[in-house]
N, C-alpha and C positions, 0 to 999 in steps of 0.2 A: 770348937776350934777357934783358938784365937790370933790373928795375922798380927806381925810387927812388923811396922817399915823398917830396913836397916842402911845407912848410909853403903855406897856404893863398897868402896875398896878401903875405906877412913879407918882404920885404928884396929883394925881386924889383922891377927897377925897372921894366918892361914893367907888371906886374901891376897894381901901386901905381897908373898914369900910368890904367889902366882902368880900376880901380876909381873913380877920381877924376871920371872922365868920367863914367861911370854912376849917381854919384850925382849930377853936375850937372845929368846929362839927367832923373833924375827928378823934382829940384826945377822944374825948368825950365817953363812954359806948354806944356800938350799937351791937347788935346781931349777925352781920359777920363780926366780928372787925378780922385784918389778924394779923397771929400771926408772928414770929421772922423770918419767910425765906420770908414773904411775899404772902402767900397762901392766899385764902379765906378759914376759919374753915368749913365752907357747903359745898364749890366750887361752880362750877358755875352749876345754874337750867339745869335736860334734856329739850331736845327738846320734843315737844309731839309725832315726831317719836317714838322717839329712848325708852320714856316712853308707844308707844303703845306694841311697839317691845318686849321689858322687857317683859310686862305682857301677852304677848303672848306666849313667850317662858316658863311661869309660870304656865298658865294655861294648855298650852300643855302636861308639864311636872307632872303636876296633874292628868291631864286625863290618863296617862298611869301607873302613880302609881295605880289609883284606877281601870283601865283597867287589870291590872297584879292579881288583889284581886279575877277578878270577873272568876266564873266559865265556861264561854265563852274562856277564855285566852287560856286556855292547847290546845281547839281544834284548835283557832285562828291561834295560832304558826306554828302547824302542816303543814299548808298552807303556812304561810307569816311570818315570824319569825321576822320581823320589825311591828306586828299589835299594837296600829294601822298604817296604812300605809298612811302617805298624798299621796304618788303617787296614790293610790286607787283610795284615794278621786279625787285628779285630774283627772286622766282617767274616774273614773264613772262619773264624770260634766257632759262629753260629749255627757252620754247616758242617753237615757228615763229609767225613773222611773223603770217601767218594767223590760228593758235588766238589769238593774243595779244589781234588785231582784234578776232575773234569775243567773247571774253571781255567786252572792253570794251564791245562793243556789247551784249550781254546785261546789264551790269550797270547801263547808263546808259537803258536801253529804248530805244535806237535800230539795233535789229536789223530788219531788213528782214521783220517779220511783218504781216499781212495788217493790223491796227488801227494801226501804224505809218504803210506805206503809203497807207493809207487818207485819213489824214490829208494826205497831201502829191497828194490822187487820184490817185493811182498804182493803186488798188485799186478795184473797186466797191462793195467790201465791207468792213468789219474782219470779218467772220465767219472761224470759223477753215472751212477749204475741206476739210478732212478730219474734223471730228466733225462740225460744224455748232451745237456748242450755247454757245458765249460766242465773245466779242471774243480773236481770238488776239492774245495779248500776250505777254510773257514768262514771266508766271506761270502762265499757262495752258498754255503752250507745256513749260514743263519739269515742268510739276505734273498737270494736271487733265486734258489730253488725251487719252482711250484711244486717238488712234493709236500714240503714242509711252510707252505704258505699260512695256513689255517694255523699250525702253532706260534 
């Protein structure tokens, strides 16, 4: 097989008749015609990263607007003052369903401990039913209690 160099666009009547048309087409009206420095007036298409990206950081940002409205927030904050919290969300991936629950229920004081209960007369007592000497609550529950000293 043997290569020829052949001048560009020079004397070739096929190429000439292309060229011709190519420039007509780009003088021509087209939708992202560039204007005086040479820009594209749209510029160029995202990536569908960088367009999932967008719209994540969109929705995210939704979800905390209308997370700030709901009456959940006030107590939310009291805990985690970034609620909601992706690191949450990450660390509770890790756990079952269950621990997850539990967690949240501990952090919000709505753990089914006897001053909880109480509250909702579920209980006849807030006492704690195994020392007997304050209100079981949480703080109590994972701090002061000598039943639960050794865990």
């Amino acid at each position: 097989m043997k290569l020829q160099w052949v001048p560009g666009h020079e004397g070739i009547e096929e190429n000439e008749k292309a060229d011709t048309e190519a420039k007509r087409a780009a003088e021509g009206p087209h939708k992202n015609r560039r204007n005086e420095h040479y820009r594209l007036i749209r510029g160029i298409p995202d990536s569908k990263s960088a367009t999932k990206q967008t719209l994540k950081a969109k929705v995210q940002k939704e979800h905390k607007k209308e997370f700030r409205k709901s009456p959940r927030y006030d107590k939310a904050v009291k805990y985690n003052n970034k609620a909601p919290s992706p690191n949450f969300r990450k660390m509770s991936a890790k756990l079952t369903r269950w621990q997850a629950s539990a967690l949240i229920q501990l952090r919000t004081g709505h753990m089914p401990l006897q001053a909880y209960l109480h509250r909702f007369k579920l209980s006849d007592t807030p006492e704690c039913l195994t020392c007997g000497d304050e209100p079981e609550m949480v703080t109590h529950y994972l701090m002061h209690c000598r039943t639960h000293e050794r865990q």
